[in-house]
N, CA, C and O atoms as a Tinker XYZ file with bonds, in Angstrom:
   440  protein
     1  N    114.452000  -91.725000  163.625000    73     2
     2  CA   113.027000  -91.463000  163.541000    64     1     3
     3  C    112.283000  -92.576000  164.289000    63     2     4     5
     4  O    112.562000  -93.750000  164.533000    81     3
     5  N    111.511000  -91.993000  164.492000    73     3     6
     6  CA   110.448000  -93.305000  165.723000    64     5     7
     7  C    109.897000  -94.170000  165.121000    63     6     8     9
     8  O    109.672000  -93.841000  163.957000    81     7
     9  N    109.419000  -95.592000  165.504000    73     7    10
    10  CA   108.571000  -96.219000  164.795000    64     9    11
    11  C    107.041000  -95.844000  164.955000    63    10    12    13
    12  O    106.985000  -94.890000  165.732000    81    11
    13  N    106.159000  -96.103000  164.658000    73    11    14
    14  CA   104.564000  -95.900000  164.902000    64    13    15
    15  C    104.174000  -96.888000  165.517000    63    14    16    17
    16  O    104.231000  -98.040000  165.087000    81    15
    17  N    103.890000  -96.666000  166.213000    73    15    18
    18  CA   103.122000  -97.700000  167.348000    64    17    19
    19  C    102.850000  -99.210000  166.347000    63    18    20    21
    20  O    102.545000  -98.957000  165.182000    81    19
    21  N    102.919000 -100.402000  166.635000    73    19    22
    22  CA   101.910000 -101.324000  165.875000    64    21    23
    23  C    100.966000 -101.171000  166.613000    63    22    24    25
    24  O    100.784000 -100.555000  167.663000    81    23
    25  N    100.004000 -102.170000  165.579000    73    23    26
    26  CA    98.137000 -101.624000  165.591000    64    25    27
    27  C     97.856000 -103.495000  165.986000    63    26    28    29
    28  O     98.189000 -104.521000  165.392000    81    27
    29  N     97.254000 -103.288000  166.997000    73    27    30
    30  CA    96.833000 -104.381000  168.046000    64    29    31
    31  C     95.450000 -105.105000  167.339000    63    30    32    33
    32  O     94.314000 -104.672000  167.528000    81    31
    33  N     95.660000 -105.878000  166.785000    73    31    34
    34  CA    93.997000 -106.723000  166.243000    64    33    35
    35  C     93.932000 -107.729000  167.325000    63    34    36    37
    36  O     94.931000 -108.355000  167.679000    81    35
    37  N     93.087000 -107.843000  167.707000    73    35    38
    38  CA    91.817000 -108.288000  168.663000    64    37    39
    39  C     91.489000 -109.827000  167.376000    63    38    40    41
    40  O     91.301000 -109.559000  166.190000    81    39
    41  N     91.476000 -111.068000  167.790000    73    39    42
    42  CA    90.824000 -111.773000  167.291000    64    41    43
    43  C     89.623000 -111.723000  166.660000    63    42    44    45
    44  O     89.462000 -112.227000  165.549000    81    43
    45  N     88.517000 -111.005000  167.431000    73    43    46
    46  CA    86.990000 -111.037000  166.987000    64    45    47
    47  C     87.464000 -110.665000  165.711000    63    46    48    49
    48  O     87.444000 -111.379000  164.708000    81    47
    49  N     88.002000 -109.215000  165.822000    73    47    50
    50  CA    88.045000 -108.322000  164.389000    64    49    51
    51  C     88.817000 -109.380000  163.037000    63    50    52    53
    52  O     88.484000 -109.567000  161.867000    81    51
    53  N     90.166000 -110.000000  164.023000    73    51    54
    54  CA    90.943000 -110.877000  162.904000    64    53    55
    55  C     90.250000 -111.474000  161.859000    63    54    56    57
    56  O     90.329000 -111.547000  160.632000    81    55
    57  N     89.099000 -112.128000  163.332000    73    55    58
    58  CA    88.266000 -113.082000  162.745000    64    57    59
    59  C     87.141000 -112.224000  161.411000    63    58    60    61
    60  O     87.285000 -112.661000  160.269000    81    59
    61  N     86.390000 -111.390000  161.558000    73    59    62
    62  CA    85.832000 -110.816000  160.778000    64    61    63
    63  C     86.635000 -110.257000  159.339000    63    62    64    65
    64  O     86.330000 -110.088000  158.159000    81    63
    65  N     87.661000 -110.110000  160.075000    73    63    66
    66  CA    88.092000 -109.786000  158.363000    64    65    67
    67  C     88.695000 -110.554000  157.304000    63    66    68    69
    68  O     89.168000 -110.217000  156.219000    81    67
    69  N     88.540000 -111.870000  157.985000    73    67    70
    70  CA    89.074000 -112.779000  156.745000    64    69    71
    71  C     87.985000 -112.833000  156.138000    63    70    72    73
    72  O     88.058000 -113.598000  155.176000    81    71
    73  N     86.761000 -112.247000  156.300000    73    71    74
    74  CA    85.787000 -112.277000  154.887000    64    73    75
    75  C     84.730000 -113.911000  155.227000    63    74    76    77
    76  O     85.017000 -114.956000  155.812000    81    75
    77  N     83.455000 -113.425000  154.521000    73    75    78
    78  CA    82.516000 -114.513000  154.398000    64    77    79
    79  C     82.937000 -115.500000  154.363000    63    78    80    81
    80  O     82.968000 -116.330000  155.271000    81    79
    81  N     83.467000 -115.607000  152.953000    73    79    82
    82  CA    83.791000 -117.131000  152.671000    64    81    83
    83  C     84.398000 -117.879000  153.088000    63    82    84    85
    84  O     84.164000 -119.084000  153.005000    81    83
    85  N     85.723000 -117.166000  153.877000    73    83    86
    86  CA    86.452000 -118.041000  154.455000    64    85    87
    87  C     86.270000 -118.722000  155.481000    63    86    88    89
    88  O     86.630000 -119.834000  155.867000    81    87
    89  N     85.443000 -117.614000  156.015000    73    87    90
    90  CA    84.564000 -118.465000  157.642000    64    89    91
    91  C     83.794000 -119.327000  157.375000    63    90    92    93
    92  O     83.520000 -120.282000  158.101000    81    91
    93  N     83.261000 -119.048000  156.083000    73    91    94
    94  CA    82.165000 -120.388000  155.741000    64    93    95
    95  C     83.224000 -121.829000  155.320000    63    94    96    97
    96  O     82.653000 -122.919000  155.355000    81    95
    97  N     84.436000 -121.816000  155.011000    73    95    98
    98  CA    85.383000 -122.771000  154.782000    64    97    99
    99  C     85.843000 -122.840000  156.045000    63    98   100   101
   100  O     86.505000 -123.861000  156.227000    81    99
   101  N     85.773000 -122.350000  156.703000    73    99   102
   102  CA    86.522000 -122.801000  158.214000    64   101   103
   103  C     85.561000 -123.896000  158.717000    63   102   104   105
   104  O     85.660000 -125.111000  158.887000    81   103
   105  N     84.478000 -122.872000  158.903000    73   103   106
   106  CA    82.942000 -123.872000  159.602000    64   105   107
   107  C     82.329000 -125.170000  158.443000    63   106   108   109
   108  O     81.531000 -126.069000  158.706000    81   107
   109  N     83.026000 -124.876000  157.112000    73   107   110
   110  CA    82.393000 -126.658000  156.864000    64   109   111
   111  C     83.608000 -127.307000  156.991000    63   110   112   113
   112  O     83.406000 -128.519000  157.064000    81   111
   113  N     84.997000 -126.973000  157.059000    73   111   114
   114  CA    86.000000 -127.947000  157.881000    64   113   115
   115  C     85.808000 -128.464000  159.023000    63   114   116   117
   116  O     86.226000 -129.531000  159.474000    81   115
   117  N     85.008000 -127.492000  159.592000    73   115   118
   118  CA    85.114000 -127.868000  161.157000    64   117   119
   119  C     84.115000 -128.978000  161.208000    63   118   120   121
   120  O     84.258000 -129.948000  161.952000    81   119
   121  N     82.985000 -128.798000  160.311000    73   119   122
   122  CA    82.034000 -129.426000  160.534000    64   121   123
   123  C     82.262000 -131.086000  160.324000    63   122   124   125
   124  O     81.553000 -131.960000  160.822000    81   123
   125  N     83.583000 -131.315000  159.349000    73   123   126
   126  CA    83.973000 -132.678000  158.971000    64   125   127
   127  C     85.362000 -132.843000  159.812000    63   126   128   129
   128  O     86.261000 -133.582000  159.412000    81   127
   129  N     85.426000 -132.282000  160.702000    73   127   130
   130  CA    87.004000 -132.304000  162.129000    64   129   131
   131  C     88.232000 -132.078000  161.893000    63   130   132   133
   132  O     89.219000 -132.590000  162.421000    81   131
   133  N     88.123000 -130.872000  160.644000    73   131   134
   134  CA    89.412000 -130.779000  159.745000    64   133   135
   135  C     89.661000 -129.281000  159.903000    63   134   136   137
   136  O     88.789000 -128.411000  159.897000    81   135
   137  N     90.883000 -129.116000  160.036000    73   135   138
   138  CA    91.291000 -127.511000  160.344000    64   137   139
   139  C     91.151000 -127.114000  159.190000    63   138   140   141
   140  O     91.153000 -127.884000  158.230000    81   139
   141  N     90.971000 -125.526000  159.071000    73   139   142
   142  CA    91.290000 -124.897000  157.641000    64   141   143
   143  C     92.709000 -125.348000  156.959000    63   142   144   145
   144  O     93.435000 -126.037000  157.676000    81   143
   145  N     93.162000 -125.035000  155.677000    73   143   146
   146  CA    94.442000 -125.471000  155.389000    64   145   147
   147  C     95.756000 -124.595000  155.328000    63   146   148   149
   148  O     96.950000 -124.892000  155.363000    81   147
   149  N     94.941000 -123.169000  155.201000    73   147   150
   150  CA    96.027000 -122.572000  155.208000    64   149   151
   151  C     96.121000 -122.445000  156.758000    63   150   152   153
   152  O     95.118000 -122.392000  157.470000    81   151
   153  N     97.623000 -122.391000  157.315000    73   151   154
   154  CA    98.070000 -122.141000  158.715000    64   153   155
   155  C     97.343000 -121.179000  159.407000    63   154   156   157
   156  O     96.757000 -121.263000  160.486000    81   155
   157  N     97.468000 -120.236000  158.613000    73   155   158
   158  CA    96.931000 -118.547000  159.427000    64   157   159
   159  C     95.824000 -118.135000  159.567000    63   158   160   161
   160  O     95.453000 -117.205000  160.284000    81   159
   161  N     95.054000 -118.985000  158.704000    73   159   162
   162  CA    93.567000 -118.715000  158.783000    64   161   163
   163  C     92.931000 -119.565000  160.015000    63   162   164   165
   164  O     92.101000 -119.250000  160.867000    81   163
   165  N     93.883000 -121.156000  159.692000    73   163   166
   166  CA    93.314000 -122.032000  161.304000    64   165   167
   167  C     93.790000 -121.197000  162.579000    63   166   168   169
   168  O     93.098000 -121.002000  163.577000    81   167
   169  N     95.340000 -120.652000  162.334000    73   167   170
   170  CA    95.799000 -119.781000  163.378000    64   169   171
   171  C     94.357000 -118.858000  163.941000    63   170   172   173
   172  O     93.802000 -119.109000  165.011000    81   171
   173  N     93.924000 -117.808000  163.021000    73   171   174
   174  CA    92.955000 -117.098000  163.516000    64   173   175
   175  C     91.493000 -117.866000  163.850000    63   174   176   177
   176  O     90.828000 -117.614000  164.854000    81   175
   177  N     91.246000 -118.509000  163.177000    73   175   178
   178  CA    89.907000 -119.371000  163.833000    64   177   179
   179  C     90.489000 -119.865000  165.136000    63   178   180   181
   180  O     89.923000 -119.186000  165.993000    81   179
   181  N     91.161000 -120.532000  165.614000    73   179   182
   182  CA    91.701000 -121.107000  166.958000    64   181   183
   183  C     91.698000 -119.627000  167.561000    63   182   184   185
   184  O     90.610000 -119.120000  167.834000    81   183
   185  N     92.690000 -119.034000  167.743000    73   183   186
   186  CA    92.534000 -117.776000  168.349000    64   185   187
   187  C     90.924000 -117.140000  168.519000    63   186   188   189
   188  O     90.503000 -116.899000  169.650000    81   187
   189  N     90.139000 -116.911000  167.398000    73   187   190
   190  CA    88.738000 -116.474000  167.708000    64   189   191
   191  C     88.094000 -117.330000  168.712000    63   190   192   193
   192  O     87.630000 -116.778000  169.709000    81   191
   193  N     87.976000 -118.973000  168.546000    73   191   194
   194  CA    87.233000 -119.782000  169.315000    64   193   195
   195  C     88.128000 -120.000000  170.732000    63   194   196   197
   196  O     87.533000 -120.627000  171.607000    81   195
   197  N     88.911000 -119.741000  170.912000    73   195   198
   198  CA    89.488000 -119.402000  172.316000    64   197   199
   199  C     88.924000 -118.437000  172.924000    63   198   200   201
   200  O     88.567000 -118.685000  174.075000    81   199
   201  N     88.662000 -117.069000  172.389000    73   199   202
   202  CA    88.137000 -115.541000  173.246000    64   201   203
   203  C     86.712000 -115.995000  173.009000    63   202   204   205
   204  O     85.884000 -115.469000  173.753000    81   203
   205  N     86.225000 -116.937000  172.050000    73   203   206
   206  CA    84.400000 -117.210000  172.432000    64   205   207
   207  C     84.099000 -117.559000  173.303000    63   206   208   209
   208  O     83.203000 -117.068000  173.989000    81   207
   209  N     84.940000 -118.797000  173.633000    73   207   210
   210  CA    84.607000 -119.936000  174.656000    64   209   211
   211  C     85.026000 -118.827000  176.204000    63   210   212   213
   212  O     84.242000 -118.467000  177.082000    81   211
   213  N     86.179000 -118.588000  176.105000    73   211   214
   214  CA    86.423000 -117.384000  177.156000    64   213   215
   215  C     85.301000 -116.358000  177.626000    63   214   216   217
   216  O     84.841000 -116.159000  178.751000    81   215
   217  N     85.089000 -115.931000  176.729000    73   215   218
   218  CA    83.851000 -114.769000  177.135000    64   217   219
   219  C     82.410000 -115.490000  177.497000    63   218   220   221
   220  O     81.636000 -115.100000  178.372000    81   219
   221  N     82.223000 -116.629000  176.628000    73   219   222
   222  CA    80.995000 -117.168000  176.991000    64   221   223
   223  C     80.705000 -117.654000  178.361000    63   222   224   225
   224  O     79.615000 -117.770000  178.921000    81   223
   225  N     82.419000 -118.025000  178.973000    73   223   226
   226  CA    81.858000 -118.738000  180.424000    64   225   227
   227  C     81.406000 -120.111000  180.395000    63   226   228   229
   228  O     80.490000 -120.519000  181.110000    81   227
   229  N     81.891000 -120.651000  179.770000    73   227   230
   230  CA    81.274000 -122.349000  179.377000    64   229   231
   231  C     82.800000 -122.948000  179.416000    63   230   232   233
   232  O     83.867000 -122.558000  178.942000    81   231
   233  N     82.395000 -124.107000  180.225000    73   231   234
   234  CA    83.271000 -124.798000  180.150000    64   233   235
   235  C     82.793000 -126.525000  180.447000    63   234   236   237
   236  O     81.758000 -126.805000  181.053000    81   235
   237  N     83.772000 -127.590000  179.890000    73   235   238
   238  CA    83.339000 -128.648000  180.273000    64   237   239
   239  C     82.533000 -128.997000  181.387000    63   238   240   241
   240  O     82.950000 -128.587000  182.470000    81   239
   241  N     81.243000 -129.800000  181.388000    73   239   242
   242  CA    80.814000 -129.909000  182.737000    64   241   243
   243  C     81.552000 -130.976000  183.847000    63   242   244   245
   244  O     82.327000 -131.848000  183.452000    81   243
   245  N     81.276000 -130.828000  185.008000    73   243   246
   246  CA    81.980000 -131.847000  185.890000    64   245   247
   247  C     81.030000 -132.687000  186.453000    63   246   248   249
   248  O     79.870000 -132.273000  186.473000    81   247
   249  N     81.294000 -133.844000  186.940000    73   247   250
   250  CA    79.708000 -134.344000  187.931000    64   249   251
   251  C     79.540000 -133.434000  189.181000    63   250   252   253
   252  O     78.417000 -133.095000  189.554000    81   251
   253  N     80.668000 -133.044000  189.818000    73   251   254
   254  CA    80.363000 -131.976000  191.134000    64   253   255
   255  C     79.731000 -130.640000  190.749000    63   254   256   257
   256  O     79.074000 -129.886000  191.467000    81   255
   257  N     80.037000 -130.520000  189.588000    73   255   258
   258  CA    79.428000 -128.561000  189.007000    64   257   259
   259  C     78.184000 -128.890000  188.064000    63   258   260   261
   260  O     77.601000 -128.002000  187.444000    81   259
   261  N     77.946000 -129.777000  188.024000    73   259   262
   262  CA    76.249000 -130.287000  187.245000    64   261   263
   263  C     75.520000 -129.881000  188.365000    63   262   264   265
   264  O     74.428000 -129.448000  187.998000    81   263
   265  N     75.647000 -129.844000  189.420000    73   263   266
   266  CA    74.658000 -130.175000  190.808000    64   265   267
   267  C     74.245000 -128.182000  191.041000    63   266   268   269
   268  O     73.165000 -127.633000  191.260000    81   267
   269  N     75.927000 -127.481000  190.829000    73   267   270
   270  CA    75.853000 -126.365000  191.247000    64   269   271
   271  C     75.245000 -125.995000  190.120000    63   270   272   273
   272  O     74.074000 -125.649000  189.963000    81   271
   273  N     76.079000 -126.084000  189.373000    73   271   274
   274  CA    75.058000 -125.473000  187.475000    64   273   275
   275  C     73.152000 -125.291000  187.873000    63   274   276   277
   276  O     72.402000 -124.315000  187.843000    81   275
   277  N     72.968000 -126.549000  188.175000    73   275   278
   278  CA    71.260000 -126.856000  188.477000    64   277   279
   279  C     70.950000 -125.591000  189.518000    63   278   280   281
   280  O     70.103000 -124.783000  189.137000    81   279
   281  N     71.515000 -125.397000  190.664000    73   279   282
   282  CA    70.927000 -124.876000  191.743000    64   281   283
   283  C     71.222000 -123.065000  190.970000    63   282   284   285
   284  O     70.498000 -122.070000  190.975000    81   283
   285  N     72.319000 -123.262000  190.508000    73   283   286
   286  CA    72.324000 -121.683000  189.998000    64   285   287
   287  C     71.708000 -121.418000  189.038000    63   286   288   289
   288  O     71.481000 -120.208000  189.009000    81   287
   289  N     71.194000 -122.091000  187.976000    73   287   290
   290  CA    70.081000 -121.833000  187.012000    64   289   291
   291  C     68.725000 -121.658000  187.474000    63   290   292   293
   292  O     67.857000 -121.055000  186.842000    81   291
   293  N     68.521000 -122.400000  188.997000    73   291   294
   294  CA    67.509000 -122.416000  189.365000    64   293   295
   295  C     67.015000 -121.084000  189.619000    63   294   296   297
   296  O     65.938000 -120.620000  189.245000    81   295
   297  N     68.239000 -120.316000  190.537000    73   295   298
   298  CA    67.993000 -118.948000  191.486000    64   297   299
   299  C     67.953000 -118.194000  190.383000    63   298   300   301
   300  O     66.957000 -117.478000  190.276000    81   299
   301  N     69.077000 -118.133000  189.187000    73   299   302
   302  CA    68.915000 -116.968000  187.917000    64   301   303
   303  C     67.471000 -116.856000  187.827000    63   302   304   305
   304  O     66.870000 -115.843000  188.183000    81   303
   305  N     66.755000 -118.179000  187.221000    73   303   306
   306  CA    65.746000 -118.326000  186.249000    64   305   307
   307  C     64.496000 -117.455000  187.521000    63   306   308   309
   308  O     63.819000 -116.485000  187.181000    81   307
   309  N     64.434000 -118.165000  189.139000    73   307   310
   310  CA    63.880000 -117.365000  190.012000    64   309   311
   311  C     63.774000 -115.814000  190.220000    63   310   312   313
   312  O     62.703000 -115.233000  190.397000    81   311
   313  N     65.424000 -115.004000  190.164000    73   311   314
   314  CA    65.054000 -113.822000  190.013000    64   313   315
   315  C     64.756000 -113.104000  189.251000    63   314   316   317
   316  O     64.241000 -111.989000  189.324000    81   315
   317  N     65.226000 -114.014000  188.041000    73   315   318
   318  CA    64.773000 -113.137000  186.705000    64   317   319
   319  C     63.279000 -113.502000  186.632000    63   318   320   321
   320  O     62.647000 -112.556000  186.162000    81   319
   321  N     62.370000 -114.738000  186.994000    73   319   322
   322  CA    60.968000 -114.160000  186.925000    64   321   323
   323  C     60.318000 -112.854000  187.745000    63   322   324   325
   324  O     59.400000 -112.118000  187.383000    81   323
   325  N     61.150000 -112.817000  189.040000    73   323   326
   326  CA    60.589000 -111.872000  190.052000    64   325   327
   327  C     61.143000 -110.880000  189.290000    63   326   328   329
   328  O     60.249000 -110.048000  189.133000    81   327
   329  N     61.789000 -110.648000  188.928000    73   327   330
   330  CA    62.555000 -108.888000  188.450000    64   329   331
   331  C     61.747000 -108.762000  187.246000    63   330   332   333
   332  O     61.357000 -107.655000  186.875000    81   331
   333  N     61.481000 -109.799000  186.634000    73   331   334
   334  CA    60.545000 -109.923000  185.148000    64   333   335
   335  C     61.462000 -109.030000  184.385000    63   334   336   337
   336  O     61.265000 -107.833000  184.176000    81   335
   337  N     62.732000 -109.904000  183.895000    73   335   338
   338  CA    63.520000 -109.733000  183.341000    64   337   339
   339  C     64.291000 -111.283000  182.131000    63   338   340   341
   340  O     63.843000 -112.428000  182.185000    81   339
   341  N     65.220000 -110.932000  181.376000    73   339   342
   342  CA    65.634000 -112.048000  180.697000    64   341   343
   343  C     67.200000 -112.531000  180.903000    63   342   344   345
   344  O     68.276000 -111.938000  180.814000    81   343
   345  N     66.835000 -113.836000  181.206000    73   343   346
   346  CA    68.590000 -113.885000  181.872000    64   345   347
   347  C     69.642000 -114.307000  180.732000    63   346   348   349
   348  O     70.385000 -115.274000  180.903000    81   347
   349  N     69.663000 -113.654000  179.745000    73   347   350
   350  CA    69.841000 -114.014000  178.401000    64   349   351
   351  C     71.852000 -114.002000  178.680000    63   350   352   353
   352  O     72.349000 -113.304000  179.564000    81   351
   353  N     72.488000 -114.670000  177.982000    73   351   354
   354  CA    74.115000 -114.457000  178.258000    64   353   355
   355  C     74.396000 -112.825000  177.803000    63   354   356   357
   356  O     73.878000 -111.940000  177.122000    81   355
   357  N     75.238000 -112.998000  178.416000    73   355   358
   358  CA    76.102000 -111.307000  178.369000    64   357   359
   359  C     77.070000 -111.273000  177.005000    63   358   360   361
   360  O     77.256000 -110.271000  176.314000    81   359
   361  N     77.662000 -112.642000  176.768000    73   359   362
   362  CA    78.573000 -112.489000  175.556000    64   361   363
   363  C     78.508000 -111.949000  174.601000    63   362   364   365
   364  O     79.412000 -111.189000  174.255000    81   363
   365  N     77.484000 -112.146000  173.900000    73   363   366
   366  CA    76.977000 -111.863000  172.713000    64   365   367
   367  C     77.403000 -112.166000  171.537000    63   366   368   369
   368  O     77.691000 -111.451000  170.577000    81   367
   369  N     77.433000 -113.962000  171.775000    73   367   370
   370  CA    77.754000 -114.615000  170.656000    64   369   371
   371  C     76.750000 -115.565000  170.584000    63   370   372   373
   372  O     76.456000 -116.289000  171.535000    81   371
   373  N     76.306000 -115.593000  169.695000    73   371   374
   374  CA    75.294000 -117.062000  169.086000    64   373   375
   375  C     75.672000 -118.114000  169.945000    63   374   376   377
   376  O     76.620000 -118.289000  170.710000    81   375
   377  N     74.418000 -118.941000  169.531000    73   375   378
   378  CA    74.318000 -120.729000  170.419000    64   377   379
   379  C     75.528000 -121.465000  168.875000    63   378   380   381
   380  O     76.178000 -122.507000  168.957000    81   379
   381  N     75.482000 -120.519000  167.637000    73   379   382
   382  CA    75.614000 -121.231000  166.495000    64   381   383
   383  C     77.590000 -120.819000  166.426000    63   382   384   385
   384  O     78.551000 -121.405000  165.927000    81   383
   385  N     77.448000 -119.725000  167.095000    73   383   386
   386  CA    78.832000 -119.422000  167.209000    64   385   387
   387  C     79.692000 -119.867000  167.886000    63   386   388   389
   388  O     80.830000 -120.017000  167.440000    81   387
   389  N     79.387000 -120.155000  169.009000    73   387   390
   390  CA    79.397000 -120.605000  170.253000    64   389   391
   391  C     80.310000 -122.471000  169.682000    63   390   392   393
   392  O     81.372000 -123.086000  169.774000    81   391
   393  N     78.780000 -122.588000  169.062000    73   391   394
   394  CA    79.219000 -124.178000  169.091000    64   393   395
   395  C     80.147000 -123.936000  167.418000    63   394   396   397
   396  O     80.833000 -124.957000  167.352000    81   395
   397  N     80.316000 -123.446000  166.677000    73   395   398
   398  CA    81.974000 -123.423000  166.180000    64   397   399
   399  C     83.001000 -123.104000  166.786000    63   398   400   401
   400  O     84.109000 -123.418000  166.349000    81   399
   401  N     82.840000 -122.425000  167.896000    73   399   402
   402  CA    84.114000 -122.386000  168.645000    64   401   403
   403  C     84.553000 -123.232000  169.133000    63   402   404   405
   404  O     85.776000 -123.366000  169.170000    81   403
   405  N     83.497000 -124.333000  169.828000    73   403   406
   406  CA    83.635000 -125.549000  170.422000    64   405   407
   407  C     84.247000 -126.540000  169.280000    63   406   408   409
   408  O     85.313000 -127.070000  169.594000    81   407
   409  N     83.764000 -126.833000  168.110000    73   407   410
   410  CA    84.322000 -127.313000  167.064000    64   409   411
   411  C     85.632000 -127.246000  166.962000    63   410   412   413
   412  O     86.385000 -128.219000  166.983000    81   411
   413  N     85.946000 -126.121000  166.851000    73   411   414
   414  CA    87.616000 -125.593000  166.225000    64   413   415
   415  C     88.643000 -125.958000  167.449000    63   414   416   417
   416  O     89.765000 -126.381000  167.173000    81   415
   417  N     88.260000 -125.795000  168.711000    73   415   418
   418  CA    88.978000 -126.119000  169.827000    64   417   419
   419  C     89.109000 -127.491000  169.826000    63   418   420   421
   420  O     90.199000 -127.976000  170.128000    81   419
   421  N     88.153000 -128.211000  169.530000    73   419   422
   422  CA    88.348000 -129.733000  169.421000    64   421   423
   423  C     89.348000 -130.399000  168.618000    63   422   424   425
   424  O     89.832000 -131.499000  168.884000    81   423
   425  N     89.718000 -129.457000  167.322000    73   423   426
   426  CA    90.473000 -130.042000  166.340000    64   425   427
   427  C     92.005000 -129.801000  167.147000    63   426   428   429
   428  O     92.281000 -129.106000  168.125000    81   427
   429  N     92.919000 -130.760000  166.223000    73   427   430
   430  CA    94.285000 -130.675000  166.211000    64   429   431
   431  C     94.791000 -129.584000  166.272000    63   430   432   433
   432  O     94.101000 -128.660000  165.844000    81   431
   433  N     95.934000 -129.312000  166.722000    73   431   434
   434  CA    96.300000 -127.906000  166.419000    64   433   435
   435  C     97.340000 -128.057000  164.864000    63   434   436   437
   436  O     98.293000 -128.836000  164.872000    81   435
   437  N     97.051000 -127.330000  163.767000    73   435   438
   438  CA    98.217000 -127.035000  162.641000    64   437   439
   439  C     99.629000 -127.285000  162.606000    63   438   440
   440  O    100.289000 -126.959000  161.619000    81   439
């Protein structure tokens, strides 16, 4: 007899289904530079803040890409006044999400 396919979870979702609280125990660990304790839960927070930082497009700045960063914020912020539009990120993750991802990547790994 065949097996059934396994069922592919996506981090975001991982991440959502460990429930409120636990994310709220992840993010005040993070907030004091301490991984969650159980393995699998830091496992999935690391995994989530990897596909944030990924999708967001942020990455450490350099002194050579500060210069480009400037000139390309410049032209965004330019056409988006002429188009009279908002050059808002595409990700669609919080400034607040964002920077727990940055958090959790910082820590040790488990």
């Amino acid at each position: 007899m065949p097996r059934p396919p396994r069922r592919v979870v996506l981090p975001h979702e991982e991440w959502r289904q460990l429930g409120a609280s636990t994310r709220r125990r992840v993010r005040a660990a993070a907030r004091r530079g301490r991984s969650h304790p159980d393995p699998y839960v830091a496992a999935v927070a690391h995994a989530w803040a990897q596909e944030v930082v990924r999708l967001s497009g942020r990455s450490a700045p350099t002194p050579t890409g500060i210069a480009g960063t400037v000139l390309g914020v410049a032209v965004i912020l330019a056409i988006a006044a002429f188009l009279d539009v908002s050059p808002g990120g595409s990700s669609g993750y919080s400034w607040r999400e964002r920077r727990l991802a940055r958090r959790i990547l910082a820590l040790p790994p488990v």
